[in-house]
Structure formats: C-alpha cells, structure tokens
N, C-alpha and C positions, 0 to 999 in steps of 0.2 A: 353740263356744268362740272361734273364730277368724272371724265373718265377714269381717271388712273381706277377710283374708288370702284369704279362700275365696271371694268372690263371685260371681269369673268362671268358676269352679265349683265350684257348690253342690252339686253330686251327689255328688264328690269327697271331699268336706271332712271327711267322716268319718274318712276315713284316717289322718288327721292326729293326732286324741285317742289312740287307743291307741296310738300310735309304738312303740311295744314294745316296748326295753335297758333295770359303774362303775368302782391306777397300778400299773404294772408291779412297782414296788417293794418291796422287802420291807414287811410289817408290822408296825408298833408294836402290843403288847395286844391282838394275834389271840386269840381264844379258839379251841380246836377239838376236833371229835371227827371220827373219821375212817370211815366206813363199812364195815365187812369184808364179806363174801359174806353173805346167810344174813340181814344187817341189818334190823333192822324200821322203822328211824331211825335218826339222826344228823343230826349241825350243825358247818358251817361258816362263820366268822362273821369279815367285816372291816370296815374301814372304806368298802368298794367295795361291797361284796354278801355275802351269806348265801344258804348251800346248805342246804336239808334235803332228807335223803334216806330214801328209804322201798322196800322191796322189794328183790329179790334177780333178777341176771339180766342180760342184757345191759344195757348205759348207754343212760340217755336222758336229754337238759338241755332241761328247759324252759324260756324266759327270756321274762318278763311284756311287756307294752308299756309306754310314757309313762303315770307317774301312777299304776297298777299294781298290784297284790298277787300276788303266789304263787300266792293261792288261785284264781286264774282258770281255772289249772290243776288246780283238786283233785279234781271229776269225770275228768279225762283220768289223771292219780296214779293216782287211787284204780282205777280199770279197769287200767292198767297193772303195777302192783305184786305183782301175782301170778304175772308172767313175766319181768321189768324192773326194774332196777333206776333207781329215776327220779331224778334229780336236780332240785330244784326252787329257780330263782333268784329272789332278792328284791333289785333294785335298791335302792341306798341313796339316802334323800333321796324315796321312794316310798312312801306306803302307810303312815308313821309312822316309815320304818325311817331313821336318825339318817344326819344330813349334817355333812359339814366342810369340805366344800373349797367355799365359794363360788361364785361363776359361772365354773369354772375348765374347762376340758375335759370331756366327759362318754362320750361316744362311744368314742373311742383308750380313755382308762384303762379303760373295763370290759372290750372285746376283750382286754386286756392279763392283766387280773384274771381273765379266763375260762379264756384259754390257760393262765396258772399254776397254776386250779385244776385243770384236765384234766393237767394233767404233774406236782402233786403227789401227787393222788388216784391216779396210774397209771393214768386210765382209755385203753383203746386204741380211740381214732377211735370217739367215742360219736355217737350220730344227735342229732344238736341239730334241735328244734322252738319258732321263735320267732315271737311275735305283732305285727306291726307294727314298731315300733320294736326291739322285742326278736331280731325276724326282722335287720333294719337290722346291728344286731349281730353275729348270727349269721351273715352273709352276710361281713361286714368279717374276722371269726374265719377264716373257710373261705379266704377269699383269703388273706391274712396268717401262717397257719400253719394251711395243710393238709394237714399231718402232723396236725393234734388235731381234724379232725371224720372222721369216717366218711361220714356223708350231712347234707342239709340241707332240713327243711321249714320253708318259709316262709308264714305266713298273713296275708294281707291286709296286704304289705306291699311297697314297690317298693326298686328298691338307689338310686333318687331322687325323695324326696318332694316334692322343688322342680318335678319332672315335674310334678305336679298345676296349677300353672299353665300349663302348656304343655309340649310338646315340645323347642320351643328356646329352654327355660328353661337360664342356665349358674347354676355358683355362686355367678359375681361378682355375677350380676344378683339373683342372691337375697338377698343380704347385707344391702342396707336394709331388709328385710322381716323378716328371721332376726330382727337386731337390733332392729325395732321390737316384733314379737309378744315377744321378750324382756322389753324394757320395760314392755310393757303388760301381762302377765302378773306383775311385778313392782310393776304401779303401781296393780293394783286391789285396791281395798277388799276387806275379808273376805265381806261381805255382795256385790258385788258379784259378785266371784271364784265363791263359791258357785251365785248366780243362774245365771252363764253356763254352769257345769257340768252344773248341772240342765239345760240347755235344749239342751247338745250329749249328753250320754247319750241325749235321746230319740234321737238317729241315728245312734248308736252300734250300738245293740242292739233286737232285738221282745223280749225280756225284760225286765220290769217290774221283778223280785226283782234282776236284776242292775244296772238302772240308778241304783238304791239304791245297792249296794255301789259303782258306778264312783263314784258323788259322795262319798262316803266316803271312799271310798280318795283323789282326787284333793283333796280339802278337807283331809287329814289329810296328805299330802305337803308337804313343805319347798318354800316357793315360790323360791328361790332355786336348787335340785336343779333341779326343775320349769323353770324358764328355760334356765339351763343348759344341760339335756339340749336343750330345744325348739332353741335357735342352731344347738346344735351337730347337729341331725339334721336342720336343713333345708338344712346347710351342708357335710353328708357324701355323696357321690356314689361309689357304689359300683359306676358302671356301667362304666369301664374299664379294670377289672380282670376283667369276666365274659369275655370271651374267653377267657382262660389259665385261666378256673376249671376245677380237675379232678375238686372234691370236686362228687355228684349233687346235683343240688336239684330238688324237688317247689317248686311255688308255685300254692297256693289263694288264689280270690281271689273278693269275693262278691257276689252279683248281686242286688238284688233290688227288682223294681216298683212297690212300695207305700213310697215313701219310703225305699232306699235308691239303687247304683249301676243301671241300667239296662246289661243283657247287654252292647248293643254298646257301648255307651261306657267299658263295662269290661272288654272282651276287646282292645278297640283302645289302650287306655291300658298293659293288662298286658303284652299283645303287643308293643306299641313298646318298652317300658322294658326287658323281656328279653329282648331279639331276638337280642343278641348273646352268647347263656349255650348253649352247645352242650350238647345234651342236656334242656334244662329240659324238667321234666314240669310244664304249666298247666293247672288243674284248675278250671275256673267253681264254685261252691256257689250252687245261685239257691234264691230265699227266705232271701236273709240278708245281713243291716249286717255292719259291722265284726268283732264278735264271732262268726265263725263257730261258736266250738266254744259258741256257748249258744244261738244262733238254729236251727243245725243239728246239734243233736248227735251222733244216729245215723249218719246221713253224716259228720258229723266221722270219730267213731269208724271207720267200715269204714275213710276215707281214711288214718289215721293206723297204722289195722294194715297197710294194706298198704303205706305207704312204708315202714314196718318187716320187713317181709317180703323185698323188694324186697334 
C-alpha cells in the first residue's frame, strides 16, 4: 500500500494496512438499543462507531484495524458468544460505515467514543482485543482511562508505528511522511487506489478468501476517513505512557518466513517498542502475516481463551 513509506523495511510494512481503530461529545441522531444480560444482539450506533453485540457473559470489545470491518472478528464472536458477551466495533468512514468529519482527528475522538460507550453501557473493565490500529486504540483507552479496561490484548500492533522506520524514529520526524501518505492516499485514482490494495493484501494475510474481503472493505471505505486515521496513527505515540500503565496487556505479534516478519527481526522490534510496559505478556505466532486470527486460527483461539482466563 505504502512502499515508498515502507522501503527501508519491507518486512515491516505490513503492519501498517491493518492499523486497527472514532468525539467525546454528546450525539446528535444517535440511534440505540441497549444489550441486557441474556442478549442475542443489539446495536449501538453514532456518528464515531457502532457496537453490535451478541452473547451473554463477561464483556469483551473487539475493535477492527485501518480500513476494516467488524466481521474480521466474527469467527473470534461467533466461538465467544456462548460464554461472553462480545461487543463488536465498526470504525466509521471503514468498511462503508458513513463519515462526517473530514480529515479531522481520528485516533483521540474514538478513544473518547469508547470510554463513553463502556460508562454508558455500564460495562465493568471489560477485556478489550484490538487489531493493529484498532489495538493502537485500545492501548491509548487503557492509558487514558484505566478505570474502563479490565485487561488488554493487542495483536500485531506496536504503541509506535513510526517505530517501523527505526528506533529513533520521533514524531516530529514522522510528520512529512504522515502527511505525505495522507496526500497520496487522497490523490489516487480509484482504479489505482484499488490496484495497490490488491497488492498490499497479498502480505497482509495467507488467506486467499480473506484478501478478497480486505480489498472490499478498504475500496468501500471513505477515503478521506482513510487518510485521516492513517496521519493520525502514524503521528500517535503511545509509548510514554507504558511505564505508569496498570491495566495487563498480552501483545501477539507474527512471525512468519515465507513472506512475512522473520522471528528475529520481529522479536527485536516488538521487544524494543514495549520494553517499557511492566508486565507485558509477548507472545511470537510464527506462520502468520498480519492477520493473525485468519492465518492462525486455533492458536489464535487457545491465545485469546487464555488471556481471558488470566
């Protein structure tokens, strides 16, 4: 999707497509249904994001990555739901799901939009599991108000994606870059746009059915959402805040020698980036790109009953 951005490494660059995370403010035209115990579904629905939930049982938040759908989650749901009650997020301006705010902040207003939804729902410190960007999120949530997560697993995802060009990479230095992939995401043709999606799913994922669905979903996304978010998570640095973090975090991260991260160069990257998070559980998944929960499923699975467990 990104070479020029990814060059200097291409092993990396994956990381970057599924990003995976939408104002604090009250709602105009909220519609809602609210979930009671016992629920088989329900919907929550704003101008930031939409929840549906499914099952009955302790909470759990799923939150998609960059470009996105819900359903990426609906294997991990659909297993979950008969002990769990799951909450499942759809970033707006993703996936088809309607945008309004322009190239305006992306990052801040959905942590905002999360915390509200966990303190209107009354859910108490639910385990949030986020993908990439979505993880990104979920990380920003636990620092910021960790009074509203219980635990946090993060999949294939660092608290600094600007890491990915190096170590001592800072924000400022990221900035012409943030805002150039912005641009350029905003400045390609539809036909081209599409092209390069197609040709960054292949190293996304070793599922074939699902590299379908990421160009879908990423072609069917508001490209204006789409930049947006991208500025703003290459320009969100969540790593000086892991020190003081209290809420647990699990962090999967995935290895794999046929054209994805190779072991060491992705134990040495994950390692560095949360060196300073006390207590992190880092968990390698080798044989698998980006999407861990489609490349490895079953081992997804055990990993995510037992940070639940935990």
């Amino acid at each position: 999707m990104f070479n020029a951005f990814f060059k200097a490494r291409p092993r990396l660059r994956a990381a970057l497509f599924g990003l995976a995370v939408c104002t604090p403010s009250l709602m105009v035209g909220v519609t809602a249904a609210f979930a009671q115990p016992g629920a088989q579904a329900s919907a929550f629905v704003s101008d930031r994001l939409s929840v549906e939930v499914v099952g009955a049982g302790p909470d759990v938040i799923l939150i998609p990555g960059f470009g996105c759908s819900r359903e990426v989650w609906r294997t991990t749901a659909d297993r979950l739901k008969a002990t769990h009650r799951v909450h499942l997020v759809q970033l707006a301006g993703f996936a088809g799901e309607a945008w309004s705010h322009g190239d305006g902040p992306f990052v801040q207003p959905v942590v905002e939009e999360l915390d509200r939804y966990i303190r209107s729902q009354g859910l108490e410190r639910p385990a949030v599991i986020g993908h990439s960007m979505g993880a990104l999120a979920g990380l920003v949530l636990a620092q910021q108000h960790p009074e509203a997560v219980g635990r946090l697993m993060s999949v294939d995802s660092l608290p600094f994606f600007g890491a990915l060009r190096g170590p001592q990479v800072t924000v400022e230095a990221m900035r012409p870059a943030a805002e150039q992939t912005a641009q350029t995401l905003l400045a390609l043709s539809d036909e081209s746009f599409r092209a390069a999606q197609v040709g960054s799913a292949q190293g996304m994922t070793r599922d074939a059915a699902l590299r379908v669905r990421l160009v879908d979903w990423t072609t069917g996304s508001d490209r204006k959402a789409m930049a947006a978010a991208m500025r703003d998570v290459l320009l969100t640095d969540a790593r000086p805040g892991l020190a003081n973090l209290s809420v647990p975090v699990t962090a999967l991260y995935a290895s794999d020698a046929d054209g994805g991260a190779p072991a060491a160069q992705a134990d040495q990257a994950w390692g560095h980036e949360y060196a300073t998070l006390p207590g992190v559980k880092l968990i390698r998944v080798d044989g698998s790109r980006h999407f861990i929960m489609a490349d490895q499923p079953q081992r997804f699975a055990e990993l995510v009953d037992q940070f639940l467990a935990d």
